[in-house]
C-alpha positions in Angstrom: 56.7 90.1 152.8 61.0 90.5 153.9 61.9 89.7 157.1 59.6 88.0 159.5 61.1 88.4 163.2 60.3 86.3 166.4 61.3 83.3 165.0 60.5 80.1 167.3 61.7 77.3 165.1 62.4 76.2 161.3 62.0 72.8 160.1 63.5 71.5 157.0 62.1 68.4 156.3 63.5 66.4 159.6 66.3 68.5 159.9 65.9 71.3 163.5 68.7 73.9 162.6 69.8 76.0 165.1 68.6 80.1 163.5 69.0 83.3 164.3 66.1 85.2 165.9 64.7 86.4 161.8 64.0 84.9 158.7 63.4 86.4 155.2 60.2 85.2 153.1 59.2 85.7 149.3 55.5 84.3 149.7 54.4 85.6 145.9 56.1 84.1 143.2 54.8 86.9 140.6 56.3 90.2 139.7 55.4 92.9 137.7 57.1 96.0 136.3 55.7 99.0 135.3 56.3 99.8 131.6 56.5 103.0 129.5 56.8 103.6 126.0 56.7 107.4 123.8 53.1 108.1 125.4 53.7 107.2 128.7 52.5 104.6 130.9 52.2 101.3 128.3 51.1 98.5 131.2 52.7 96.1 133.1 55.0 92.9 132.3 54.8 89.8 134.6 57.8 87.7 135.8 57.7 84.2 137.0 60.2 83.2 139.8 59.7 80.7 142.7 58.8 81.2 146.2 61.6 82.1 148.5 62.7 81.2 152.2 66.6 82.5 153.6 67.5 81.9 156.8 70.6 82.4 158.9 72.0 78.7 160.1 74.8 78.8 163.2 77.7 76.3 162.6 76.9 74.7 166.0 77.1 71.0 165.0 73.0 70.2 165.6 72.8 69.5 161.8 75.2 69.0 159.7 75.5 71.8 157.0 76.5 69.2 153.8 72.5 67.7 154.6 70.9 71.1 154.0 72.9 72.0 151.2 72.0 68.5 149.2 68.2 68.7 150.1 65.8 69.1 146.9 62.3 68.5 147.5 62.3 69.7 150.6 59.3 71.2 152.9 60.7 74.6 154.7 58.4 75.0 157.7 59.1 78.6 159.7 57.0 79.1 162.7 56.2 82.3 164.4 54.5 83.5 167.5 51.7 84.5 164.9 51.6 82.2 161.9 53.4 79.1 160.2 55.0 79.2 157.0 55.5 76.0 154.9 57.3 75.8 151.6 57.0 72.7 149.6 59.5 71.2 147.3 61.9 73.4 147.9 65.6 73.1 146.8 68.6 74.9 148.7 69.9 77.2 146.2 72.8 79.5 145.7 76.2 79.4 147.3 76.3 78.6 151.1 79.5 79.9 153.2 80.7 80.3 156.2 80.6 83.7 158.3 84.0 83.0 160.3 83.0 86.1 162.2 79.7 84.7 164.0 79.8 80.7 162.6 76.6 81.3 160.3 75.6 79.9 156.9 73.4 81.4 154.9 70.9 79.4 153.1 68.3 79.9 150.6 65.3 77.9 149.9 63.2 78.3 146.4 60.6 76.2 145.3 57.3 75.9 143.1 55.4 77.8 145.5 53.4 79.8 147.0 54.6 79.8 150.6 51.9 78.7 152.8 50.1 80.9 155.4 48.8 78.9 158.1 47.3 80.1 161.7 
């Protein structure tokens, strides 16, 4: 799906963070490669990851950025001018730091999945 513009809000669990204006969503948790072998085209192989939510977070002091970080079993909720997105049990993953230049974070969300389409 990538980057879903328009953002009105993001809720993690309780927490409100203050976002930039996008967010970037892996809804399918499912990926397939093409294979070839001496003849040509030989199928496709499946890979299992987890459902994915990143989002921007300004350094402005509304949450603090140690809570996010520790959250596991979270629910990501993402809510558009179109749709709402909700992740469940979803752990912050990867390495959060701090972008001196504009006071962002970046943090990533994965969990069991699939990310949630409502309307």
């Amino acid at each position: 799906m990538g980057i879903i513009g328009g953002v009105e809000s993001v809720r993690i669990d309780s927490y409100q963070p203050t976002i930039g204006d996008s967010v970037d969503i892996t809804p399918n948790n499912t990926t397939r490669e093409s294979k070839t072998g001496l003849t040509g085209y030989a199928g496709t192989s499946e890979t299992k990851r987890p459902a994915r939510i990143s989002m921007q977070v300004f350094d402005d002091g509304t949450v603090d950025i140690k809570t996010l970080t520790a959250l596991t079993n979270a629910t990501v909720t993402v809510v558009t001018p179109l749709k709402t997105f909700v992740l469940r049990n979803a752990a912050q993953v990867e390495d959060v730091e701090l972008a001196q230049a504009d006071g962002t974070y970046t943090l990533v969300f994965e969990g069991p999945g699939p990310v949630l389409e409502l309307s």
